[in-house]
C-alpha positions as CSV (number, residue, x, y, z in Angstrom):
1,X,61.5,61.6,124.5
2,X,58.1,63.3,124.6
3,X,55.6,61.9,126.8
4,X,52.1,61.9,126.5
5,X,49.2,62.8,128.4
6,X,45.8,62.3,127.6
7,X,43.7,64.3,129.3
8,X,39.2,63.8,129.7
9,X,38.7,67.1,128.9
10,X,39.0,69.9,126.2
11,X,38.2,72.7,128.6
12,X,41.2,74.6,128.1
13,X,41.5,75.4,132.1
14,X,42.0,71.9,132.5
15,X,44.6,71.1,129.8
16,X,46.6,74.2,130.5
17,X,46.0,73.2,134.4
18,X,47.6,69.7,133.7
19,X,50.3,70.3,131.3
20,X,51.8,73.7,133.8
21,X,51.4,70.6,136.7
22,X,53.6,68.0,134.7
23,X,56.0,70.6,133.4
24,X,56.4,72.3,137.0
25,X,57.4,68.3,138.3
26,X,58.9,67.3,135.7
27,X,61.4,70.3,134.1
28,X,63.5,67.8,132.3
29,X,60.7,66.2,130.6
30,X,58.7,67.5,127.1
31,X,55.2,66.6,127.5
32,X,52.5,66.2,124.3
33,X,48.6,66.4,125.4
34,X,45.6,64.3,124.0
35,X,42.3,66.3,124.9
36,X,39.1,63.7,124.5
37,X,35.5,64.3,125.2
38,X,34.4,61.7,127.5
39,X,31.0,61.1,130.1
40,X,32.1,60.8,133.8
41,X,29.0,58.5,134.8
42,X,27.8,61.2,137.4
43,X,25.7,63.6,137.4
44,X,26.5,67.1,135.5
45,X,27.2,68.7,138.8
46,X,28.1,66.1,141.2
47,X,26.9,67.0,144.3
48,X,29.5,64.8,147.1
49,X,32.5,64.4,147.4
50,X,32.4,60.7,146.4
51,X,30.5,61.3,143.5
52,X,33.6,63.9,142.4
53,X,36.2,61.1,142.7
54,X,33.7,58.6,141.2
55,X,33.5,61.3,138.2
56,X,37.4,62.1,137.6
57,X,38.1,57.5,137.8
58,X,35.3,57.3,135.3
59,X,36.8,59.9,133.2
60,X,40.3,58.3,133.6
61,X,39.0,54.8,133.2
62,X,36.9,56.1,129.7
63,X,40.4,57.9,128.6
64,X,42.3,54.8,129.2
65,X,39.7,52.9,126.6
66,X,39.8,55.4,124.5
67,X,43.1,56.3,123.9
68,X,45.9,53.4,124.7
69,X,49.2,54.6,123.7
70,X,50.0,57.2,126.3
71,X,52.5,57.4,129.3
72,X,49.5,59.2,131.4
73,X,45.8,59.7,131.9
74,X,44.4,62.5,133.7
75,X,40.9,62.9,134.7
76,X,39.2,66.6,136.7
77,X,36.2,66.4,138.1
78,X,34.3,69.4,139.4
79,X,32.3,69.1,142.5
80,X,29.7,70.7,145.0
81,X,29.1,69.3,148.6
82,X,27.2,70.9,151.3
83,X,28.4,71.3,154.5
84,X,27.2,72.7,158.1
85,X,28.9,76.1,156.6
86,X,27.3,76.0,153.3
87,X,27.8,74.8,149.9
88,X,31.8,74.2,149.1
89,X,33.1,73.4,145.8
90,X,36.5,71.5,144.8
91,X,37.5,69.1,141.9
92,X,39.6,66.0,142.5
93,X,42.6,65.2,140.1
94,X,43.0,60.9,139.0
95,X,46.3,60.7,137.0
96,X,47.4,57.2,136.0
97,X,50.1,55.6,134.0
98,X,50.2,51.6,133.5
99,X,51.5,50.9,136.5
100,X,50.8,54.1,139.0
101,X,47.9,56.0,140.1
102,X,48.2,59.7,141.7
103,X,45.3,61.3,143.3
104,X,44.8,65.0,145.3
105,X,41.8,67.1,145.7
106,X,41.7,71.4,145.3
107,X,41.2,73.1,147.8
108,X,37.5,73.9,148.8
109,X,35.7,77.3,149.0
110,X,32.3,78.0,150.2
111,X,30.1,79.5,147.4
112,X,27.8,82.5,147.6
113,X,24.6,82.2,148.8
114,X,23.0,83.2,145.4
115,X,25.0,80.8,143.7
116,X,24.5,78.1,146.2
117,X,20.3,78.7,145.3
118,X,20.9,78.2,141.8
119,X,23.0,75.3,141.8
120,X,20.2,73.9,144.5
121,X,18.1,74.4,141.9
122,X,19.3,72.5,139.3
123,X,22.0,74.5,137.6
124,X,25.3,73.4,137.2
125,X,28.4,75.6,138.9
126,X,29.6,77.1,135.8
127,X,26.0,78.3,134.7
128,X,24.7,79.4,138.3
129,X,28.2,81.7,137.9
130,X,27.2,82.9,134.7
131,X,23.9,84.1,136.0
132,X,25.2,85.7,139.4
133,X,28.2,87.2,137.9
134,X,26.7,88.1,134.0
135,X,29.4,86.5,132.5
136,X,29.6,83.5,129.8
137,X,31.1,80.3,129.9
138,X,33.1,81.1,133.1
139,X,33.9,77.4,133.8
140,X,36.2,78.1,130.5
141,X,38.1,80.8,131.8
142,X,38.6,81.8,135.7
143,X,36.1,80.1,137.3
144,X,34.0,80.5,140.4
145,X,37.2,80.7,142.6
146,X,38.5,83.1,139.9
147,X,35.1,85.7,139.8
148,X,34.9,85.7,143.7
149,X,39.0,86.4,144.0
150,X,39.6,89.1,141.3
151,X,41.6,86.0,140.2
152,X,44.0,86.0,142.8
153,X,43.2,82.2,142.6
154,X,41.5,81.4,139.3
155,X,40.4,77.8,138.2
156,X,43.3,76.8,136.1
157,X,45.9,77.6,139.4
158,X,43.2,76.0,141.8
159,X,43.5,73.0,139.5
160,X,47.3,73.2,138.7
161,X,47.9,73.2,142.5
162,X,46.3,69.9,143.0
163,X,47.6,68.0,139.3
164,X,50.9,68.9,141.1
165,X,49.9,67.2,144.2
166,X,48.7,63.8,142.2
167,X,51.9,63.0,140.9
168,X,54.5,62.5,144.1
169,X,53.7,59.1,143.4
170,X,54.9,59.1,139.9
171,X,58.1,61.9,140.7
172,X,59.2,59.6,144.1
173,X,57.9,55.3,142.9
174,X,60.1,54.1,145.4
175,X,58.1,55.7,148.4
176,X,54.8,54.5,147.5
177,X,55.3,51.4,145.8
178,X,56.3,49.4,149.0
């Protein structure tokens, strides 16, 4: 039986990052994705970490309305916070079903000074990497983690990682349902 996930997204780093998650935990189980457009209520580059969660259970919530008749919903949300080191980004992950809800954040990173301006500025992560790195639509492809490791990390495993780490709750009910 082929489950479906519907996923707030149709950046293909997140899709691909989400299906490889659910396939890696669940091997036995053949998986069917339902990309949808859909706001997250924050700003376009949330800027804390609670406006990042805030962003992926709006984009869940929205995907739930949107789309009933799924076994999962999966919202990523991109997200910059500065610290006393500097400016970090990560993304949190919100997967839910009917009944269960998984959540797990990316690792962090601290971005590059010139990067850090831009987004200060008013540009958004993927843009401000465009400019520092001349590329074009990075956020589509590897990413700020990706352009500043030669891809030795790149978005889609960054997010992967942490889709994989949202769903003990669904792979283990017993544990967490108490």
């Amino acid at each position: 039986m082929t489950k479906k996930i519907v996923i707030a997204s149709h950046n293909p780093v997140k899709i691909n990052a989400t299906l490889n998650g659910f396939r890696r935990m669940f091997p036995d189980t053949d998986f069917e994705t339902a990309p949808v457009s859909l706001p997250s209520g924050v700003s376009e580059q949330p800027s804390t970490e609670n406006e990042t969660i805030l962003g992926a259970q709006n984009r869940v919530k929205n995907a739930m309305g949107t789309i009933s008749d799924a076994d999962f919903w999966v919202g990523i949300e991109g997200g910059v916070e500065t610290t006393e080191f500097g400016l970090t980004a990560f993304a949190w992950i919100i997967i839910r079903s009917v009944e269960i809800i998984g959540k797990a954040r990316t690792g962090t990173f601290l971005l590059p000074p010139k990067v850090s301006e831009l987004i200060t500025a008013g540009k958004e992560l993927g843009e401000a990497d465009d400019i520092v790195f001349g590329r074009s639509n990075s956020k589509q492809e590897e990413g700020a983690i990706g352009l500043l490791t030669n891809n030795v990390i790149n978005r889609q495993s960054l997010y992967e990682h942490a889709v994989i780490l949202a769903l003990p709750p669904f792979k283990n009910p017993d544990f967490y349902n108490l």
